[in-house]
C-alpha positions as CSV (number, residue, x, y, z in Angstrom):
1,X,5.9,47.9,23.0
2,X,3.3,45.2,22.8
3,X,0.0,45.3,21.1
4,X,-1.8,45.6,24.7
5,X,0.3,48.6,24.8
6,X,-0.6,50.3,22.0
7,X,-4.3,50.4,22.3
8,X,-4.6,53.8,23.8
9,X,-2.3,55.6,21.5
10,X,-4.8,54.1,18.9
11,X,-7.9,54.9,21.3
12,X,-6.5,58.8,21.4
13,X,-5.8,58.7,17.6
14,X,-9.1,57.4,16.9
15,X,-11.1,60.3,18.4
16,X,-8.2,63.3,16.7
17,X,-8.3,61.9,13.1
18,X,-11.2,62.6,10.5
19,X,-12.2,59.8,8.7
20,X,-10.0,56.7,10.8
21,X,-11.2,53.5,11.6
22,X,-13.9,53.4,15.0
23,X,-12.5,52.5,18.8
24,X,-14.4,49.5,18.7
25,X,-13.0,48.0,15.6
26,X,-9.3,48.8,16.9
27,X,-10.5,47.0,20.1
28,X,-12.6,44.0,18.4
29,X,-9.1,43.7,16.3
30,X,-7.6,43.8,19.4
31,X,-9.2,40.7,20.8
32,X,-9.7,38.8,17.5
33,X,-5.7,39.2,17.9
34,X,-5.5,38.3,21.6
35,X,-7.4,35.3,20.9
36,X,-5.9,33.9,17.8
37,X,-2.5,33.9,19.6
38,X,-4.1,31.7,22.1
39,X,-5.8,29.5,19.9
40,X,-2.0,29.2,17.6
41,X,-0.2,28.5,21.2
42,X,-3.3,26.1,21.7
43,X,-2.6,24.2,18.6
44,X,0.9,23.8,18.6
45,X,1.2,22.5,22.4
46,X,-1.8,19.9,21.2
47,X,0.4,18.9,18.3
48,X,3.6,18.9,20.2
49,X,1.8,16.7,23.0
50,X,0.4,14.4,20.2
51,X,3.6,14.0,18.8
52,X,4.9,13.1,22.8
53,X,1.8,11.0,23.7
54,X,2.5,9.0,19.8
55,X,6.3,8.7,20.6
56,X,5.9,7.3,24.0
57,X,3.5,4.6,23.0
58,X,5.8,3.8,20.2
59,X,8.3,3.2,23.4
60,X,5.4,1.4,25.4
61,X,4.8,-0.8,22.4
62,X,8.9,-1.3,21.8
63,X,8.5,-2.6,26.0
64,X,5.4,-4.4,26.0
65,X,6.7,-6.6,22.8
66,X,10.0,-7.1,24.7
67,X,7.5,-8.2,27.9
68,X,6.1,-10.4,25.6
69,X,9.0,-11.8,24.0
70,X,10.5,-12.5,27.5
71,X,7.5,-13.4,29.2
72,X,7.2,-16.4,26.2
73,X,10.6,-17.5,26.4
74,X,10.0,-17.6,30.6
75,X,6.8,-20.0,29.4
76,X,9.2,-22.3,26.9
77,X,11.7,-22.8,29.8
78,X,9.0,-23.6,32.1
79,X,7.5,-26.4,29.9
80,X,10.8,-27.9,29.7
81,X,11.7,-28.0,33.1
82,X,8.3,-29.6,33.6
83,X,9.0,-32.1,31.3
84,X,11.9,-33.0,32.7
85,X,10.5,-33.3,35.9
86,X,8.1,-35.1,35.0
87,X,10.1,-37.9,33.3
88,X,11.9,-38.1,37.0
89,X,8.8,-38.5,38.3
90,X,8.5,-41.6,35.8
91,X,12.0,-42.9,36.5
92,X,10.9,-43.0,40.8
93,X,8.0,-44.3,40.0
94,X,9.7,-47.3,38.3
95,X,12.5,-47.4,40.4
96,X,9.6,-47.7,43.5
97,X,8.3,-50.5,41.8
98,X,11.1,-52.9,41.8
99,X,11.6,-51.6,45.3
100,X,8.3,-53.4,45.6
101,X,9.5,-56.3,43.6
102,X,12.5,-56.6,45.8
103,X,10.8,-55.9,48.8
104,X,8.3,-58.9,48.1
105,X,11.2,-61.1,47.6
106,X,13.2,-60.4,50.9
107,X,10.1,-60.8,53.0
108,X,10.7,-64.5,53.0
109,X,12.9,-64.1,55.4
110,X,16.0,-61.4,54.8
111,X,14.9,-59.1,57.4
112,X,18.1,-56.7,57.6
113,X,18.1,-56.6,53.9
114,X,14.5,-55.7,54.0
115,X,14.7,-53.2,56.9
116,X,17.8,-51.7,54.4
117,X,15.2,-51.5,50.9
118,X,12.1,-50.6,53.6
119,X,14.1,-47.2,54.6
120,X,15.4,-46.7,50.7
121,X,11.6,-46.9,49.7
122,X,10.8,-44.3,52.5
123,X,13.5,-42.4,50.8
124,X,12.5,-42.6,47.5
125,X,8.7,-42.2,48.7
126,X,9.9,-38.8,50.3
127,X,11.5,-37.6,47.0
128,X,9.1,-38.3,45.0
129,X,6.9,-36.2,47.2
130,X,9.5,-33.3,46.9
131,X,9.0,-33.8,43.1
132,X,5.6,-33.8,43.2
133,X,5.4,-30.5,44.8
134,X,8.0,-29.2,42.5
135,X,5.7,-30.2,39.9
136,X,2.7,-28.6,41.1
137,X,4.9,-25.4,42.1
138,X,5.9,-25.2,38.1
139,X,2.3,-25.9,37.2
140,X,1.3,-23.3,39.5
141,X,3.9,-20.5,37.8
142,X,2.9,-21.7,34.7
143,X,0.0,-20.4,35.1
144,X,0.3,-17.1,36.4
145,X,2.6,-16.6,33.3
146,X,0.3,-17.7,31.1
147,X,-2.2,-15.2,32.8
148,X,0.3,-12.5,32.9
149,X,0.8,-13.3,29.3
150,X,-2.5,-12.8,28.1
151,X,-3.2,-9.9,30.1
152,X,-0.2,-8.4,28.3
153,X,-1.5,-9.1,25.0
154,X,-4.6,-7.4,25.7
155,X,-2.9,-4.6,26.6
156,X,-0.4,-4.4,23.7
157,X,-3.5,-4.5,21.5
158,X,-5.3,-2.2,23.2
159,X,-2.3,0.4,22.8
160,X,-1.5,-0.8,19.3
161,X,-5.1,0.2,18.3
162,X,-5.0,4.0,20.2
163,X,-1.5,4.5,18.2
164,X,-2.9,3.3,15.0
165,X,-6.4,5.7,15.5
166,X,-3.7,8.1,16.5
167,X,-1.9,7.7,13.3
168,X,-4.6,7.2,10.8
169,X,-6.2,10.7,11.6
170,X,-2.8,12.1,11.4
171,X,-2.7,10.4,7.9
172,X,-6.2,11.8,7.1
173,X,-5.5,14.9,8.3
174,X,-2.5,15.6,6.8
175,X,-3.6,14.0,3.4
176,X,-7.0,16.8,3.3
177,X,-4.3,19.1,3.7
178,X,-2.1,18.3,0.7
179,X,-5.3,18.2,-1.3
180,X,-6.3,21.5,0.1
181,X,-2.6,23.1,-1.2
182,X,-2.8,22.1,-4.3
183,X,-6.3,22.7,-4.6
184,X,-5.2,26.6,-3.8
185,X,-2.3,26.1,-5.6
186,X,-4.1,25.4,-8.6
187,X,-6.7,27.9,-8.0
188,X,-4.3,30.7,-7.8
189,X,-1.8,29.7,-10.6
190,X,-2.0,33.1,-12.3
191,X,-0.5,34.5,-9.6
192,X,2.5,32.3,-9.3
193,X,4.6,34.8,-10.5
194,X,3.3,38.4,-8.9
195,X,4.3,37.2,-5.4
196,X,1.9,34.7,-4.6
197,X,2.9,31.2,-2.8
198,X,1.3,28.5,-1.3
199,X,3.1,26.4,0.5
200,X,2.8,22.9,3.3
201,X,4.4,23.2,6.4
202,X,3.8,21.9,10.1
203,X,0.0,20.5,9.5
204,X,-1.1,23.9,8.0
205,X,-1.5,25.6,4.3
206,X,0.5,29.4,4.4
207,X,-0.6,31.5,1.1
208,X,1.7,34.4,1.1
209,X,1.7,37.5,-1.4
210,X,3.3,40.1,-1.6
211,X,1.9,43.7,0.0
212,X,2.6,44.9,-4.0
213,X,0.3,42.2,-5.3
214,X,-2.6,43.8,-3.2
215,X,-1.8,47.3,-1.6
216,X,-0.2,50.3,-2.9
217,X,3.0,51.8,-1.1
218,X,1.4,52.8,3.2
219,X,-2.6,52.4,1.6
220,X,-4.2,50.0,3.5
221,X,-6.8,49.3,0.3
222,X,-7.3,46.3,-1.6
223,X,-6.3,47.3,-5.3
224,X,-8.1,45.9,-8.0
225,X,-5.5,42.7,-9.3
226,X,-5.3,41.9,-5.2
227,X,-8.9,41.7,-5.2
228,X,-9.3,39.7,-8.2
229,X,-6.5,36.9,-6.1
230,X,-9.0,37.3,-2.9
231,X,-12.0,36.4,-4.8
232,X,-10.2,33.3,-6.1
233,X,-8.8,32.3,-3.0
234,X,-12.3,32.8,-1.1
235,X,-14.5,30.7,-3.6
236,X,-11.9,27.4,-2.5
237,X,-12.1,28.2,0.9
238,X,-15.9,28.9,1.2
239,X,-16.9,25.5,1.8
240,X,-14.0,24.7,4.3
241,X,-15.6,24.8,7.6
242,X,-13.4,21.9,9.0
243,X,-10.4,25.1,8.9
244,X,-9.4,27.6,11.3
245,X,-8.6,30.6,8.8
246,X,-6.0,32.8,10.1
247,X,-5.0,36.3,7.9
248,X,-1.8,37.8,9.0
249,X,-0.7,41.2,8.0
250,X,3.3,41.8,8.1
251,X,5.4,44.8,7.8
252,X,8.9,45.1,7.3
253,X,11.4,46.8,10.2
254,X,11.4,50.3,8.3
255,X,9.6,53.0,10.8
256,X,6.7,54.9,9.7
257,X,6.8,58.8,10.1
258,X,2.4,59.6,9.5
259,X,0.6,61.7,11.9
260,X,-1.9,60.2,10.5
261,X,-3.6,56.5,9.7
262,X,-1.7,54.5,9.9
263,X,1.1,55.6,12.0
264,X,3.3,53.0,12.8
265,X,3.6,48.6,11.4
266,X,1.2,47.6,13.8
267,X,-1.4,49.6,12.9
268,X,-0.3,49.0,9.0
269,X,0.1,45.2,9.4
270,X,-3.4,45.2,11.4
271,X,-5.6,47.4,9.0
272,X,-4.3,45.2,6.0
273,X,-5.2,42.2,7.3
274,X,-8.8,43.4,8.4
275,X,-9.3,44.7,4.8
276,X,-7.9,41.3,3.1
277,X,-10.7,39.4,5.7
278,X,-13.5,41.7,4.8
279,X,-13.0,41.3,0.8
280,X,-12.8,37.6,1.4
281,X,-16.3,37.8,3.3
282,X,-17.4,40.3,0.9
283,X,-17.4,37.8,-2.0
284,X,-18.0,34.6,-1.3
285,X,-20.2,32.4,1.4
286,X,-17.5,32.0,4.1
287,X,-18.2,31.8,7.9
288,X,-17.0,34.7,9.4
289,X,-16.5,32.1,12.8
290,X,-14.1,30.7,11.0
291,X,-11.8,33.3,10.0
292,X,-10.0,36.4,12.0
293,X,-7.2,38.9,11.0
294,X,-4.3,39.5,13.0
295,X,-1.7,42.3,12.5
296,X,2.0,40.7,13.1
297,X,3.9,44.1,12.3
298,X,8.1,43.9,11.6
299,X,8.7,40.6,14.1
300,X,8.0,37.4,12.0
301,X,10.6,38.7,8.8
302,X,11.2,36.1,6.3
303,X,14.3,37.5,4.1
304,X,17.4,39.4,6.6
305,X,18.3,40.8,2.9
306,X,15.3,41.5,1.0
307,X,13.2,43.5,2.9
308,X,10.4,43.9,0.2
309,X,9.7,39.7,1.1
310,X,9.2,40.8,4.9
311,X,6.2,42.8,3.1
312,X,3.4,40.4,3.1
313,X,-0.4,39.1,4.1
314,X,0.1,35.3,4.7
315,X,-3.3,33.5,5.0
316,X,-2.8,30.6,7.4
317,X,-5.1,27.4,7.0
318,X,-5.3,25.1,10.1
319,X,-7.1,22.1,10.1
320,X,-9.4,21.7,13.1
321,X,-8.4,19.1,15.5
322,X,-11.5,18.6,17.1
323,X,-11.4,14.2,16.4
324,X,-8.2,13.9,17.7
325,X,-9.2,15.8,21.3
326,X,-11.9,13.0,21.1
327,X,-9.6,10.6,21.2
328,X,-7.2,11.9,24.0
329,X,-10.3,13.2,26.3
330,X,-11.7,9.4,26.1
């Protein structure tokens, strides 16, 4: 059974038991839910496209270089073969000359020999019009190649530049989020050993800690030493806005058996998490935009063995990604 679900078995609870938690928070923790799962699947098919979109002009660089590389050997071959054409054109143009010579000489009076160099010179005066246009042809394809050439480079330089913007905020961004770890890390040292982490994985900052660092056994109340580890965790993170903050109760798989709040994971993992975000609020100058709880019951275990482990609020920092939607949208 789903979240969605659940919400009128916790709509009918609400109105039976004294002293539970209003319809409307159920259902604002409902949406806050609802939305951060869209906003997680948001992020993860941007990064995943990012990724994509950097790998395929990685591949349209790899081509465009090839295109290049070819494209100036094509230009190399063609200046050579011009060349050479061009020293036959010399070697006709001499050879025509003492055509000339010869013709001069014979027109004394060796008319068959004449009419013999008169129809060699036509020859000669026809290939070395065929050269010519060969010529001109290369010139002509020269050209274009030295067009298509620099049209390509333009191009290669216009994609090198998107990859490298590309890259560079990746850098940034994942550079602010080392900083930001150990910045936590450093701030929260005293609970290194009660079951606190804090840990830098896929772009984002997880702090776990253990439900026994902040809740007693069911009670979905901060106790004092968890609230003491809130307050030091809020005072980094209260001047964070580029961060999407994201507090996820968990539960492990054993059942609840309460008639009354909470009855079942859900409702534990969800409560928890609300009362972790409201201490947070509660004591230092964070924008409440910014951050939402989200209940994630028995289903995201991180120990098959340990159970206690599966037992755990895991506040998820997530850099904003607005820059980088700048870039693909333009």
């Amino acid at each position: 059974m789903n979240f969605k679900q659940f919400i009128p078995y916790i709509l009918i609870f609400s109105f039976i038991v004294q002293g539970c938690v209003p319809a409307r928070k159920f259902e604002e923790v409902a949406e806050k839910q609802e939305i951060c799962a869209k906003e997680l699947k948001t992020l993860k098919t941007v990064k995943t496209e990012l990724e994509t979109e950097n790998i395929e002009l990685k591949s349209n660089n790899d081509q465009l270089y090839e295109a290049n590389k070819k494209l100036t050997k094509d230009t190399t071959l063609l200046g050579k073969s011009m060349r050479m054409k061009e020293k036959q054109y010399d070697k006709i143009e001499l050879l025509n000359q003492r055509i000339q010579e010869q013709l001069e000489i014979l027109q004394k009076g060796q008319t068959l020999e004449k009419q013999r160099l008169m129809a060699d010179l036509e020859k000669r005066k026809l290939e070395l019009l065929k050269m010519e246009d060969e010529l001109r042809d290369l010139e002509i394809d020269l050209n274009s190649k030295k067009i298509d050439l620099e049209n390509m480079s333009v191009e290669l330089q216009k994609r090198e530049k998107r990859v490298n913007e590309l890259e560079e905020i990746i850098a940034n961004k994942d550079a602010i989020v080392k900083a930001l770890k150990d910045k936590v890390a450093k701030a929260l040292l005293g609970f290194k050993d009660k079951g606190l982490t804090v840990e830098q994985k896929d772009g984002k900052v997880y702090v776990s800690m253990d439900a026994k660092l902040l809740f007693a056994s069911g009670s979905t109340s901060v106790d004092a030493g968890g609230v003491k580890a809130l307050k030091e965790l809020a005072k980094v993170l209260e001047d964070q806005e580029e961060l999407e903050i994201l507090v996820e109760g968990h539960t492990d798989s054993d059942k609840m058996n309460s008639s009354s709040h909470p009855t079942d994971n859900w409702e534990l993992s969800v409560l928890r998490a609300t009362s972790v975000v409201k201490i947070m609020l509660k004591h230092s100058k964070m924008n409440p935009v910014n951050i939402s709880a989200s209940g994630r019951s028995e289903f995201i275990p991180v120990d098959t063995e340990n159970k206690a482990k599966n037992r755990r609020i895991e506040v998820v920092l997530i850099p904003k990604l607005d820059e980088l939607f700048d870039i693909i949208n333009n």
